[in-house]
C-alpha positions in Angstrom: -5.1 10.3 -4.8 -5.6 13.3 -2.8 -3.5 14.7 0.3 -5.9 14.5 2.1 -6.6 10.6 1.4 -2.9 10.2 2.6 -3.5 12.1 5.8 -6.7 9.5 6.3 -4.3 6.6 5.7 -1.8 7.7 8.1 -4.4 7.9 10.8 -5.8 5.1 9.5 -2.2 3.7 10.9 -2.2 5.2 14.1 -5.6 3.8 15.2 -4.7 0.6 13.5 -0.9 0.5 15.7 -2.2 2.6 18.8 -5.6 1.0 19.1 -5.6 -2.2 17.2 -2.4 -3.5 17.9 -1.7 -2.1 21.3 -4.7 -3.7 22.6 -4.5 -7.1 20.9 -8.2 -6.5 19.2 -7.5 -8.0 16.5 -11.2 -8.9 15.0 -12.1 -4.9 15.7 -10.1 -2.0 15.2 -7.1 -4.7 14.0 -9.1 -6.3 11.0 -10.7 -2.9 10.4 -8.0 -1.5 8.9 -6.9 -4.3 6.7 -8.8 -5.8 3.4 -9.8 -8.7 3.6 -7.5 -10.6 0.8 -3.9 -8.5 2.7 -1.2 -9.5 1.7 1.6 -9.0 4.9 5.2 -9.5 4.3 6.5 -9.6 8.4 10.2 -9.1 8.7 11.3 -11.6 5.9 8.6 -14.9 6.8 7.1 -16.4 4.5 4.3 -14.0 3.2 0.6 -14.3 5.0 -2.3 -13.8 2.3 -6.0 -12.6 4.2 -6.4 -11.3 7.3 -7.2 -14.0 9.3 -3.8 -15.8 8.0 -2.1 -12.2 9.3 -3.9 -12.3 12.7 -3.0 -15.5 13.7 0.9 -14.6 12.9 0.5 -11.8 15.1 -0.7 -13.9 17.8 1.4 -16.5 17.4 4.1 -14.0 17.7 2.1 -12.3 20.7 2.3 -15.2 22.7 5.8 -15.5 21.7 7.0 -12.2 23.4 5.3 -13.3 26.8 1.2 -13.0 25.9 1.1 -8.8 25.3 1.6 -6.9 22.6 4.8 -5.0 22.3 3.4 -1.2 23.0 4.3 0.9 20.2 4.0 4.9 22.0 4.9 6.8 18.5 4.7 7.3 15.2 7.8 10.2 14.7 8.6 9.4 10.7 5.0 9.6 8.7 4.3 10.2 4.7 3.0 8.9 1.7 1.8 9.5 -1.8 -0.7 7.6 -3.5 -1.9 5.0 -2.1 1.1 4.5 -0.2 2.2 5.1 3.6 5.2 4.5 5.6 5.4 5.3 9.1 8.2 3.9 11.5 6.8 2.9 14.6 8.3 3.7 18.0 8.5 0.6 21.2 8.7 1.5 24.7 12.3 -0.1 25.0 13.3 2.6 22.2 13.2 0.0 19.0 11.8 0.6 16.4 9.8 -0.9 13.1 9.4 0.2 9.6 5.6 -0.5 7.8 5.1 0.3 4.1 1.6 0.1 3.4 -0.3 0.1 -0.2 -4.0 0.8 0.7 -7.3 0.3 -1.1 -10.2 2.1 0.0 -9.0 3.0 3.3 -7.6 -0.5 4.4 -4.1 -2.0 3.6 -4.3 -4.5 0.7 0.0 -5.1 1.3 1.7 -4.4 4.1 5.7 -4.8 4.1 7.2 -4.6 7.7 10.8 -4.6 9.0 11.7 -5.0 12.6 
């Protein structure tokens, strides 16, 4: 895999956080960017498997945090190589996440997160 397949994936991440995520579209730009057999491993619960499984964890844990999506505003650590990325993603209040992604023609097929 090319440079320049890693530089697609990590924008691929930045829609997917700053689009995706930030405005809760989660059957657009959301599902997009993930395959649709993912496999997400979200801050040590048990494993989703699909993307619908994933989105409605993220909702669930939406609604938990008051109905709106925590804002992520940065992406200041990106890289990869291969077919894998990891960016650490930047919250208004200043805390931060870790995604490690393996992706399969331009979507993730595993995503690993730590919050």
């Amino acid at each position: 895999m090319s440079e320049d397949q890693v530089a697609r994936n990590l924008k691929g991440m930045d829609d997917l956080d700053f689009t995706g995520w930030n405005n809760a579209d989660w059957d657009g730009v959301f599902a997009h960017h993930h395959t649709a057999d993912v496999l997400v491993d979200w801050k040590g619960t048990p494993p989703t498997h699909g993307i619908q499984e994933h989105i409605g964890a993220m909702k669930e844990y939406v609604a938990s945090a008051g109905g709106t999506p925590p804002q992520i505003v940065s992406h200041p650590i990106g890289f990869g190589s291969g077919e894998w990325t990891c960016v650490i993603g930047e919250f208004e209040d200043g805390s931060r996440m870790v995604t490690v992604a393996k992706w399969k023609d331009g979507a993730i097929a595993e995503e690993y997160i730590w919050a």
